[in-house]
C-alpha positions as CSV (number, residue, x, y, z in Angstrom):
1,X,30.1,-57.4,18.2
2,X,31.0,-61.2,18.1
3,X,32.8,-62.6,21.4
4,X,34.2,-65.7,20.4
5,X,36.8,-66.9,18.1
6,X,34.9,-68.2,15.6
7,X,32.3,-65.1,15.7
8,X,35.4,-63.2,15.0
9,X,36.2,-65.1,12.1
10,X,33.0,-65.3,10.7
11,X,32.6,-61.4,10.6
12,X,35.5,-61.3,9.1
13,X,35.1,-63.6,6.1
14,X,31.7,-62.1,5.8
15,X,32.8,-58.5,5.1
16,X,35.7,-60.2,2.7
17,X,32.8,-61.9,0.7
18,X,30.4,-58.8,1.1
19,X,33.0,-56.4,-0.3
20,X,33.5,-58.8,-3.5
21,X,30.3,-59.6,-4.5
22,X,29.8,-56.0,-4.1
23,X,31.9,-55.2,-6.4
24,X,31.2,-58.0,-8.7
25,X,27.9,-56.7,-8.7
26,X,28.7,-53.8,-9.6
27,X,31.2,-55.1,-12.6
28,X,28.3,-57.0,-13.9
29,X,26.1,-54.5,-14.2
30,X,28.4,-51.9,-16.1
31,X,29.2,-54.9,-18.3
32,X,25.9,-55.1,-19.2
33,X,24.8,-51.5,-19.5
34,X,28.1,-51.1,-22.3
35,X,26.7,-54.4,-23.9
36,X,23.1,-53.0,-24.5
37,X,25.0,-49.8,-25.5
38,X,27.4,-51.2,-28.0
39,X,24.1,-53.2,-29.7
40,X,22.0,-50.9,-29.8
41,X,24.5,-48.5,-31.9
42,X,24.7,-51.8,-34.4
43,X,28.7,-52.7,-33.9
44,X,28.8,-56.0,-34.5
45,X,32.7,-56.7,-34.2
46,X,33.2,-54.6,-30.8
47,X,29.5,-55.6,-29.4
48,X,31.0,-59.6,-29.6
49,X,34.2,-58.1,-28.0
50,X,32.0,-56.9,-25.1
51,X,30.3,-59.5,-25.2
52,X,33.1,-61.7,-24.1
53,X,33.9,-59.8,-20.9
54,X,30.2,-59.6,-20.1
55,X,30.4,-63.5,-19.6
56,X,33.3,-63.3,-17.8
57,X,31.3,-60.5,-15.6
58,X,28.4,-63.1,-15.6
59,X,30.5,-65.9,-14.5
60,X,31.9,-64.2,-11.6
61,X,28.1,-62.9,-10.3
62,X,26.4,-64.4,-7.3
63,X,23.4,-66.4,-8.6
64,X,24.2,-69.1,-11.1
65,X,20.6,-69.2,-12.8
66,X,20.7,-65.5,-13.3
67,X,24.4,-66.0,-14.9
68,X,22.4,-68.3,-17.4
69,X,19.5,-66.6,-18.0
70,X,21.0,-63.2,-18.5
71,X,24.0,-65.0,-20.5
72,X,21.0,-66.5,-22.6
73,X,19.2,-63.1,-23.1
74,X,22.3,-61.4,-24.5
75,X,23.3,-63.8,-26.6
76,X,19.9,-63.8,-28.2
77,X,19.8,-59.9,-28.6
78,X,23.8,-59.9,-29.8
79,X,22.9,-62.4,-32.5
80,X,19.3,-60.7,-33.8
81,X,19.7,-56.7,-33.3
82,X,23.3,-57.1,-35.1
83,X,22.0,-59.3,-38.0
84,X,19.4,-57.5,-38.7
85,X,21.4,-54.3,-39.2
């Protein structure tokens, strides 16, 4: 257990942050699990609808280059699975 003032603070912050990016995490990865749901059943209207909230998901997750890439990745599978059927 941290003695000093600061230690105390840090702890503190750190179980703040730990408990967010937890659950952002966890937001993103639901997001992204209805996403490849909603394309693979060929619903092109609600799949851009999710879509939409996945990059809000996305913006809100820890690393910015897997934001990008995974961003990149759906877009690219929205845009061909949902053209093509």
């Amino acid at each position: 257990m941290a003695n000093h003032l600061s230690a105390l603070k840090r702890a503190r912050q750190t179980e703040k942050r730990t408990a967010r990016n937890r659950a952002n995490t966890s937001r993103l990865r639901g997001a992204l699990r209805e996403l490849r749901e909603i394309i693979a059943k060929g619903d092109k209207a609600a799949a851009e609808q999710t879509y939409r909230t996945t990059v809000s998901a996305l913006d809100k997750a820890i690393d910015p280059d897997r934001t990008s890439r995974t961003g990149s990745s759906s877009s690219r599978c929205l845009h061909v699975r949902t053209d093509t059927q």
